[in-house]
C-alpha positions as a Python dict, from the first residue, in 0.01 Angstrom:
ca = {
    (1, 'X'): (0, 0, 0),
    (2, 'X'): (-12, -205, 360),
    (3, 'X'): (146, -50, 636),
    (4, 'X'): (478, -228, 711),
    (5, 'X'): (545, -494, 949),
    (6, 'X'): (537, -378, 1317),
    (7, 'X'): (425, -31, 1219),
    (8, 'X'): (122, 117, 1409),
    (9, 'X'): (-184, 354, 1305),
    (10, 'X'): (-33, 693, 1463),
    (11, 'X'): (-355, 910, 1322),
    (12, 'X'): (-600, 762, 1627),
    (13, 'X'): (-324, 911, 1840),
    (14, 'X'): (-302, 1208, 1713),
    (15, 'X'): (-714, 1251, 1796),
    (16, 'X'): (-696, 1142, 2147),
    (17, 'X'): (-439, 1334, 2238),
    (18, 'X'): (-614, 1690, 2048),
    (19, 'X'): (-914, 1540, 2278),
    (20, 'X'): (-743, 1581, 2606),
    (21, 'X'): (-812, 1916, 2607),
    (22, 'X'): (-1179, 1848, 2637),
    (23, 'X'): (-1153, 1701, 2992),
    (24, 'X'): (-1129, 1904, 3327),
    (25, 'X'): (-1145, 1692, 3617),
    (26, 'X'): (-772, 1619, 3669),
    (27, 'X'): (-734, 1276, 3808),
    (28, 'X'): (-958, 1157, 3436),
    (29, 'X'): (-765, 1387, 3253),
    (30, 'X'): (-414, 1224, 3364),
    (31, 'X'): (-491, 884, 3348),
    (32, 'X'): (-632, 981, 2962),
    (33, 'X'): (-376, 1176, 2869),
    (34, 'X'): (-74, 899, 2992),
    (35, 'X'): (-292, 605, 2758),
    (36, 'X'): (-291, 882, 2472),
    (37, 'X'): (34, 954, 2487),
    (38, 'X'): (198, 640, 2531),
    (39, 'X'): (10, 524, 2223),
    (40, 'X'): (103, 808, 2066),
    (41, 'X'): (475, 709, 2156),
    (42, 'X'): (412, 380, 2072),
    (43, 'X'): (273, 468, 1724),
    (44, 'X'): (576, 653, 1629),
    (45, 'X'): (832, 411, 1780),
    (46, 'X'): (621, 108, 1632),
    (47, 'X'): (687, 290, 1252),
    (48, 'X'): (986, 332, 1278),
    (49, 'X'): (1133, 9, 1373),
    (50, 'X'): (859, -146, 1083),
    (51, 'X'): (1061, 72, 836),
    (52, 'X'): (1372, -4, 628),
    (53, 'X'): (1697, 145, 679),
    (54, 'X'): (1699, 437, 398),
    (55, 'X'): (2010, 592, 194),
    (56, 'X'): (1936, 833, -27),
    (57, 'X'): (2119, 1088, -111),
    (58, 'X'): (2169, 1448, -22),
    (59, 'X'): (1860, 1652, -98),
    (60, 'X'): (1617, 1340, -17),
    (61, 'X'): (1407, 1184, 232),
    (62, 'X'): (1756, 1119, 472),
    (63, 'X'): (1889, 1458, 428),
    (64, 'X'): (1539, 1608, 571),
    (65, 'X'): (1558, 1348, 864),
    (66, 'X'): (1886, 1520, 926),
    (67, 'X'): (1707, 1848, 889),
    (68, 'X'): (1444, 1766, 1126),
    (69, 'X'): (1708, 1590, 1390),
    (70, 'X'): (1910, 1901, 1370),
    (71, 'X'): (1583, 2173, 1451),
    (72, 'X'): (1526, 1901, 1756),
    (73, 'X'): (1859, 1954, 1884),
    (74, 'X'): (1857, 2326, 1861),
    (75, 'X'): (1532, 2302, 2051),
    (76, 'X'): (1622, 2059, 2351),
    (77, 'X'): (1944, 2292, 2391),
    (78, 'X'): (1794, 2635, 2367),
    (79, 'X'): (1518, 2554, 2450),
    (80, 'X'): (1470, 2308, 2758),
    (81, 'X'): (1882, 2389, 2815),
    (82, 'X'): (1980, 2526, 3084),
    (83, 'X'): (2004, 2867, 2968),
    (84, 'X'): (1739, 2933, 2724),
    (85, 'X'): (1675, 3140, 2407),
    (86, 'X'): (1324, 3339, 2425),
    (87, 'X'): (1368, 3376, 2051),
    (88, 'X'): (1400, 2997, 1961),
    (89, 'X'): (1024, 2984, 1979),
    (90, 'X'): (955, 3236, 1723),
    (91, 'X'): (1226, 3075, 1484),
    (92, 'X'): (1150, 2691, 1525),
    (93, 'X'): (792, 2708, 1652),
    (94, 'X'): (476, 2691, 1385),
    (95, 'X'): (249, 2979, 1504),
    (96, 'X'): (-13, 2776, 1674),
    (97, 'X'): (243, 2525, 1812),
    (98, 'X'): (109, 2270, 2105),
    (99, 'X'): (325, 2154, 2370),
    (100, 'X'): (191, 1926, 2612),
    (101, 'X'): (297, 1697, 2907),
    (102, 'X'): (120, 1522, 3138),
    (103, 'X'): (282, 1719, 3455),
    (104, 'X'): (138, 2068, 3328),
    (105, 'X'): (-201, 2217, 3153),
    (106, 'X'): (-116, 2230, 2743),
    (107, 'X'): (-8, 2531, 2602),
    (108, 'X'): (-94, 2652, 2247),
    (109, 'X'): (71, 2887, 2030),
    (110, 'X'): (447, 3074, 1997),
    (111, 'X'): (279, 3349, 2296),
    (112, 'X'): (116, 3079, 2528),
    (113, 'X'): (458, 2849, 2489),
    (114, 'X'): (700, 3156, 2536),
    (115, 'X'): (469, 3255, 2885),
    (116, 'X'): (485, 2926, 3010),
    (117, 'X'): (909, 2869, 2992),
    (118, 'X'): (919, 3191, 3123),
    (119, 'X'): (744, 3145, 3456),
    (120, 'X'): (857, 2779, 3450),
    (121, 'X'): (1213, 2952, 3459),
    (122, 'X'): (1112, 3201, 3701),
    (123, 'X'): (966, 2925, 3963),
    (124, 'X'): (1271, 2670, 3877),
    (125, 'X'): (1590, 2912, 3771),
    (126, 'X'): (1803, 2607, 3728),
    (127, 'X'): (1584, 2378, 3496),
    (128, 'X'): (1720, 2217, 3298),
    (129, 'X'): (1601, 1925, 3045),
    (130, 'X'): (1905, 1717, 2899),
    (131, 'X'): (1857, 1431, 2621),
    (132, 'X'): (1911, 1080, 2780),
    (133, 'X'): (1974, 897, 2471),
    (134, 'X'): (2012, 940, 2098),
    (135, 'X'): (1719, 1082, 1905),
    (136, 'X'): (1543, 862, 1676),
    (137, 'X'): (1427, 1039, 1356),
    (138, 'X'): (1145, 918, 1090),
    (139, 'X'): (1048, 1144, 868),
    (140, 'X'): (875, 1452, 1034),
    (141, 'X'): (839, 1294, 1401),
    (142, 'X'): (1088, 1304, 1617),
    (143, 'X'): (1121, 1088, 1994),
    (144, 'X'): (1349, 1189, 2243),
    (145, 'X'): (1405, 1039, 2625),
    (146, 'X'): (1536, 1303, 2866),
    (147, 'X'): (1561, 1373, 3219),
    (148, 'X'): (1488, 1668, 3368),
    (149, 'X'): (1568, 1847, 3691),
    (150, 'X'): (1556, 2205, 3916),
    (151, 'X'): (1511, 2355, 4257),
    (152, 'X'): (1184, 2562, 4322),
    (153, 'X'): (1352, 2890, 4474),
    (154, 'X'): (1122, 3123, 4274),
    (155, 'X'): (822, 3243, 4332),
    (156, 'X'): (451, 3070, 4386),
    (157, 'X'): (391, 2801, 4097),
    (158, 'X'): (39, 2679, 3982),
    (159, 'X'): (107, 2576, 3634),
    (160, 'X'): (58, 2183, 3738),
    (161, 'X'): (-229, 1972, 3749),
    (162, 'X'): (-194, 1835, 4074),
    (163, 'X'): (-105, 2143, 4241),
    (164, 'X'): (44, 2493, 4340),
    (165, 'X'): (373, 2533, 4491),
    (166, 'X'): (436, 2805, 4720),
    (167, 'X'): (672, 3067, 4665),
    (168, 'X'): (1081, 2968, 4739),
    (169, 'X'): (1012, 2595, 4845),
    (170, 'X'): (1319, 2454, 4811),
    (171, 'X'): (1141, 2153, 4643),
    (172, 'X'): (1334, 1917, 4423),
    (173, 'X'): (1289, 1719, 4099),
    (174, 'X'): (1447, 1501, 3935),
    (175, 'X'): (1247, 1290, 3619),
    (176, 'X'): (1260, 1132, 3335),
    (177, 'X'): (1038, 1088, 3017),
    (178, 'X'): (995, 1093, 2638),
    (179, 'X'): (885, 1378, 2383),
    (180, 'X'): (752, 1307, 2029),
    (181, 'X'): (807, 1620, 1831),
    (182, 'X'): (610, 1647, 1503),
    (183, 'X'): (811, 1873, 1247),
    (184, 'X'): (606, 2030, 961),
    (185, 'X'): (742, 2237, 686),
    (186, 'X'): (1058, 2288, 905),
    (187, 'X'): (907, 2395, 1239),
    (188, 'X'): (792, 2260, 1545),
    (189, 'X'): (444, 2125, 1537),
    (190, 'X'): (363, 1922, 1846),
    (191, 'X'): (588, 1800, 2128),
    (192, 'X'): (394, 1571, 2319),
    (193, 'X'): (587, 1392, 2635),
    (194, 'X'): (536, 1119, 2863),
    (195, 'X'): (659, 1217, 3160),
    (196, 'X'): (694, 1067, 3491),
    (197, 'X'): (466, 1303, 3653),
    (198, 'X'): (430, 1075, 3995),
    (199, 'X'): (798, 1080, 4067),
    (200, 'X'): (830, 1468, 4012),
    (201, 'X'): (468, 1511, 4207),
    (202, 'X'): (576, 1330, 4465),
    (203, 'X'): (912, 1497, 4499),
    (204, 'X'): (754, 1858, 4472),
    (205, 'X'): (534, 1737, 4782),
    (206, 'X'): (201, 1827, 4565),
    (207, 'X'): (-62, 1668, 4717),
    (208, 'X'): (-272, 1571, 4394),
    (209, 'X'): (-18, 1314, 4299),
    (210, 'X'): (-147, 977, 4247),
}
């Protein structure tokens, strides 16, 4: 069957954005990862506007979107909130769950994702990551705009690419970007986000930002 009007191939995506791993130096790696990402945004947002309005009943292909909306929720609240649930990892994430932004190195699996919020916490004690607009739900995928902000009054912070912060800055952010979460079999997949890593570089004073 043809793909519908509008809709976009989201599988080519889905490779370049596995492939970022593969590159080190970090100016290459930002530039590819912001091209992969945005297509991968694209892909998603492309397919769902392509697609008709759909109203089945309870039990069906709406009732999961629901299902899926509703695990996204839980997860920008307790989650990215701004007082967060250790625990919601282990009960929404898929065991070998990647999370990856532009601003900071990706992180795989429900250990390496727990360890990152918590020094991201410890470094920035009021983060917090609220949604910007409604969530728009297709199937198992998931978009999301947000902004996000905190103070850096913790200690030392080296978790960007662009740079290390030193312990109890006093640096501010304040950014906004979008997050395509991939459910599967009622967990979190992927979230993969396009943020605006310039504007929070530059406001953190790290010297890498381009």
């Amino acid at each position: 069957m043809a793909a519908p009007s509008g809709a976009h191939d989201s599988t080519n995506g889905a490779a370049d954005l596995r492939s970022v791993k593969g590159v080190t130096h970090p100016a290459t790696r930002r530039t590819f990862a912001r091209k992969a990402l945005f297509a991968a945004a694209c892909a998603v947002a492309g397919h769902v506007s392509g697609l008709p309005a759909k109203t089945q009943a309870f039990g069906t292909t709406r009732s999961k979107a629901w299902d899926n909306k509703a695990i996204v929720d839980r997860w920008f609240t307790e989650f990215w909130g701004q007082s967060w649930n250790p625990r919601v990892v282990d009960e929404l994430c898929a065991p070998d769950v990647l999370l990856q932004y532009l601003l900071q190195r990706p992180h795989c699996g429900r250990a390496d994702v727990k360890t990152f919020m918590t020094k991201f916490r410890e470094a920035f004690p009021n983060l917090r990551v609220a949604p910007a607009a409604d969530l728009v739900v297709e199937g198992g995928s998931v978009v999301g705009r947000w902004v996000g902000t905190g103070t850096h009054t913790g200690p030392a912070y080296c978790d960007f690419l662009v740079g290390c912060l030193p312990a109890a800055s006093g640096q501010q952010m304040r950014f906004m970007g979008t997050t395509v979460l991939r459910i599967e079999n009622g967990k979190v997949a992927e979230q993969i986000g396009l943020d605006d890593e310039v504007t929070a570089s530059l406001q953190l004073g790290l010297t890498g930002a381009a």
